[in-house]
N, C-alpha and C positions, 0 to 999 in steps of 0.2 A: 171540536177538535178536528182539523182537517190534517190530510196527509200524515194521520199518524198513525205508525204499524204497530199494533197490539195484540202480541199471540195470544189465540184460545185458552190458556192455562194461566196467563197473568192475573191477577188481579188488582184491576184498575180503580181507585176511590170514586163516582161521578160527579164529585165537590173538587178535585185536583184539575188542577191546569198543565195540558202537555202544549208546549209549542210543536208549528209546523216542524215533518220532518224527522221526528222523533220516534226512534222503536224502543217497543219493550215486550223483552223476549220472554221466554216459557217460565211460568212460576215466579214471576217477579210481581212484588207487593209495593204501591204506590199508596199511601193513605192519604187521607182526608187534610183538603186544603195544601196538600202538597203542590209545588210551582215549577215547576221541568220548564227550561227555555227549548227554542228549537237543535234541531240535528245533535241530538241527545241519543247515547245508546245505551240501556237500561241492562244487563247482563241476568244469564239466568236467575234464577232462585236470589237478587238482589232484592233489596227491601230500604225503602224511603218512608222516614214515620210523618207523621200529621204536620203540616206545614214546615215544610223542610223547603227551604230556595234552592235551587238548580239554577246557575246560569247556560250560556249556549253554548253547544260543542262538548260536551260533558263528556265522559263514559263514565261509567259506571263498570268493572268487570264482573263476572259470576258470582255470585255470595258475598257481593258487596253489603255492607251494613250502614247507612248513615241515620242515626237517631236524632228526632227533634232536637233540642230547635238548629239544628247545622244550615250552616249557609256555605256554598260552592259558588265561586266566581266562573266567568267564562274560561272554558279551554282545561278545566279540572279533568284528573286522569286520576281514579281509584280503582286499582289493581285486586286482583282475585281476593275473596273472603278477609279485605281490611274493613277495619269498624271504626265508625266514626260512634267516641261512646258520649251519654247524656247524663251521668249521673255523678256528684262528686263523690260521694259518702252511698255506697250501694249498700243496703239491706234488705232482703222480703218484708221482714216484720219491723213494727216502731219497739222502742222500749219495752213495751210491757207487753210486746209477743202478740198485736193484734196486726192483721195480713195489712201491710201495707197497701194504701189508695195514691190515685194520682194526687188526692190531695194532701198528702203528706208527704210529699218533696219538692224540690224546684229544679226542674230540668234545667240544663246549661249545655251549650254549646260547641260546635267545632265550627273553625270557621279557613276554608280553604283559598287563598289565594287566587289570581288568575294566573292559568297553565302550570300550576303545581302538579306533581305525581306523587300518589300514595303507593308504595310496592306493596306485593302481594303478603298478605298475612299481618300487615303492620297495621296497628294500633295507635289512633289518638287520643288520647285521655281528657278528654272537656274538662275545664277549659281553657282550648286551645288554642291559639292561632300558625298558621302554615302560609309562610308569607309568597310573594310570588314567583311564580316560577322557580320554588324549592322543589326537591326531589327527598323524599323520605323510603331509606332504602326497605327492600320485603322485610319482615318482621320483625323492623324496628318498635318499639315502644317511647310515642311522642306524650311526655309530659308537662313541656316545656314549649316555651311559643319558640318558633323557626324562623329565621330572620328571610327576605324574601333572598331567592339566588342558594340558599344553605344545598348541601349536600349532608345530611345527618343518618346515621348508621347505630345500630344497637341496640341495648334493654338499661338504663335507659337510653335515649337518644341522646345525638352528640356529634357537633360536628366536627365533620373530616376534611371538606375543600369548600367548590364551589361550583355548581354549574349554570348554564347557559341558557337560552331559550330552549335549543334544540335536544337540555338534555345531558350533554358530555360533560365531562369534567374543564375546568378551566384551567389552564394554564399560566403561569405567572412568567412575563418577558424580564428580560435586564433594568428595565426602568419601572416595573413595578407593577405594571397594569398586567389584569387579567386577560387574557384573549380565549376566545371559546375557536377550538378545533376544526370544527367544521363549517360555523359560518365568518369568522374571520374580528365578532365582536369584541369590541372591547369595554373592559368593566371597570372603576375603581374601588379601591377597600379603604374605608377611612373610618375609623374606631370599631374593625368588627362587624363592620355593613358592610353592604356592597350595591353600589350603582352602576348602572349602562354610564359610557362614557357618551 
């Protein structure tokens, strides 16, 4: 691993792959077989479990949680102590009260878009999907897959508009189409989607 910044207090798995470019700051947990692409920023006390995909340009914000088996697309943005969660059916123990092993369940998924945002505190429920460039606002609770462009807000989640690359909310013109505020795009909606024109 070259050009990669790893504070003193992280702990890095030496079976994980970090791309060039990439930090990970104080107290962050990287496991085993885990795949960081480059210019990746890993936030404090965040935690990436055992073969988790990172694509490039990532962040990760402080007490980020993404549990196996998640996959992040490039350009993914997870926001302060949101959890990407791994389990459908959580329990300690099996039926008859003996401590649960890895091998009695089957981890499942989150799976993040390119240049989606997680807000801070929000919660995905595996398994998920968080289509692209959705925005899931701070501690919403995602149960449900998010169509790519969504704007979803709440407990549970739900969508409210639409945003953009950059993020904004989308505006809708006289003839129909979406146009985003600050760079000028425009989108269409056609059964409840939505595409770049």
């Amino acid at each position: 691993m070259t050009d990669v910044t790893v504070a003193p207090t992280a702990d890095l798995d030496p079976r994980a792959e970090v791309g060039a470019g990439t930090r990970i700051w104080h107290l962050a947990q990287i496991r085993e077989d885990a795949r960081l692409g480059r210019d990746c920023n890993i936030g404090r006390g965040a935690y990436v479990g055992p073969g988790v995909v990172i694509g490039d340009n990532v962040k990760l914000q402080n007490h980020a949680l993404v549990y196996e088996p998640a996959r992040l697309a490039d350009g993914v943005f997870i926001g302060p102590a949101a959890v990407l969660t791994n389990d459908e059916y959580p329990r300690a123990v099996t039926p008859d009260g003996r401590l649960k092993t890895g091998d009695d369940w089957t981890a499942v998924g989150v799976t993040i878009g390119e240049g989606a945002a997680i807000g801070a505190r929000a919660v995905c429920v595996a398994p998920v999907t968080v289509g692209r460039w959705a925005l899931v606002a701070a501690g919403a609770v995602v149960t449900k897959d998010v169509p790519d462009f969504a704007l979803v807000v709440g407990v549970p989640a739900r969508r409210i508009g639409w945003v953009g690359r950059a993020g904004r909310p989308l505006t809708r013109n006289a003839d129909g189409v979406w146009i985003c505020p600050e760079t000028g795009a425009e989108h269409h909606e056609t059964d409840g989607l939505l595409t770049e024109a």
